[in-house]
C-alpha positions in Angstrom: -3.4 6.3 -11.5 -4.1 5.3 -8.2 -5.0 1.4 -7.4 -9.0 2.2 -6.2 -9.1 4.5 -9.6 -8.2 1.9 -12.0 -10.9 -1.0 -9.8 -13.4 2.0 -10.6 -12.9 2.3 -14.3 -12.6 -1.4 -14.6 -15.8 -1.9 -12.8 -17.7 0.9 -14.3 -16.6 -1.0 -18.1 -17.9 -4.1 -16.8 -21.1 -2.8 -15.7 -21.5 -0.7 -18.8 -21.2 -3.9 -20.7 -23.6 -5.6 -18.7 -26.3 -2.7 -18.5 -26.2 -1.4 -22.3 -28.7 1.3 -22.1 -27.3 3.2 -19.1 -24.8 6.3 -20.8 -21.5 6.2 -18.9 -22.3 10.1 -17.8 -25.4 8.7 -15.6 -23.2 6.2 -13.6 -21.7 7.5 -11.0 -20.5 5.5 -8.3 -22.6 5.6 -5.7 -26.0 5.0 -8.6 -28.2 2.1 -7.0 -27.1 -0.1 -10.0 -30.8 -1.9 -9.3 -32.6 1.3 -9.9 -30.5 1.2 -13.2 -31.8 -1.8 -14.0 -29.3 -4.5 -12.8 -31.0 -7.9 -11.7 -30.7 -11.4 -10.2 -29.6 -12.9 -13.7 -27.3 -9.6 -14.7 -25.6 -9.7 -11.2 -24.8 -13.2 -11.8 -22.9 -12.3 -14.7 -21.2 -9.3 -13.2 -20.3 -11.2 -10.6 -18.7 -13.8 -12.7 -17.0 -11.3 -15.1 -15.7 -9.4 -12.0 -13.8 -12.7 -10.7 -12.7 -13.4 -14.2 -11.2 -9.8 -14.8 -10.0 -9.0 -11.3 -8.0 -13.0 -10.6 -10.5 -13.2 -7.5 -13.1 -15.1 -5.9 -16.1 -14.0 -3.6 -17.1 -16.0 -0.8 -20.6 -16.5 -0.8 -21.5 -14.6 2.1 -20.0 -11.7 -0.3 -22.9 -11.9 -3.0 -25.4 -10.0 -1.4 -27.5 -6.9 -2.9 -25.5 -4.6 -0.3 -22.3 -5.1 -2.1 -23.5 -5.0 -5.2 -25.7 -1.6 -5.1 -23.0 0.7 -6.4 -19.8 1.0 -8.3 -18.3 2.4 -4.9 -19.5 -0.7 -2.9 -18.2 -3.3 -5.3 -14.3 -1.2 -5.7 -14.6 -1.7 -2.2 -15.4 -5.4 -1.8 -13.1 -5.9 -4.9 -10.1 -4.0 -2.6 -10.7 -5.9 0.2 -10.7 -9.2 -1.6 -7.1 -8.3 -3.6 -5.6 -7.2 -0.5 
């Protein structure tokens, strides 16, 4: 499995956790995970549990709503950061 395919799964688990009543057949990764239901206090803690599972650390001029939309924009941030 490719680098960006394992980030995905590991991101679409976390946010799973964090968002219980979304089914893991209606996330895809481009959803708007705000639309889903994900909010100030939720993205907090996915941001947290994202550093904590992934051994990095977002600047923070990194936590904005842009990179946390969708799965696909946080693999990408996530990439960038383990570079």
């Amino acid at each position: 499995m490719k680098t960006i395919d394992l980030i995905t799964e590991k991101t679409k688990n976390i946010v799973l956790n964090i968002l219980p009543n979304i089914n893991r057949e209606d996330l895809t990764e481009s959803s708007n995970l705000f639309s889903l239901g994900l909010d100030s206090v939720n993205a907090m803690t996915l941001v947290l549990k994202l550093q904590s599972n992934f051994g990095i650390r977002f600047a923070v001029n990194d936590i904005n709503a842009e990179n946390f939309q969708s799965i696909e924009m946080i693999v990408q941030l996530i990439n960038a950061k383990q570079g």
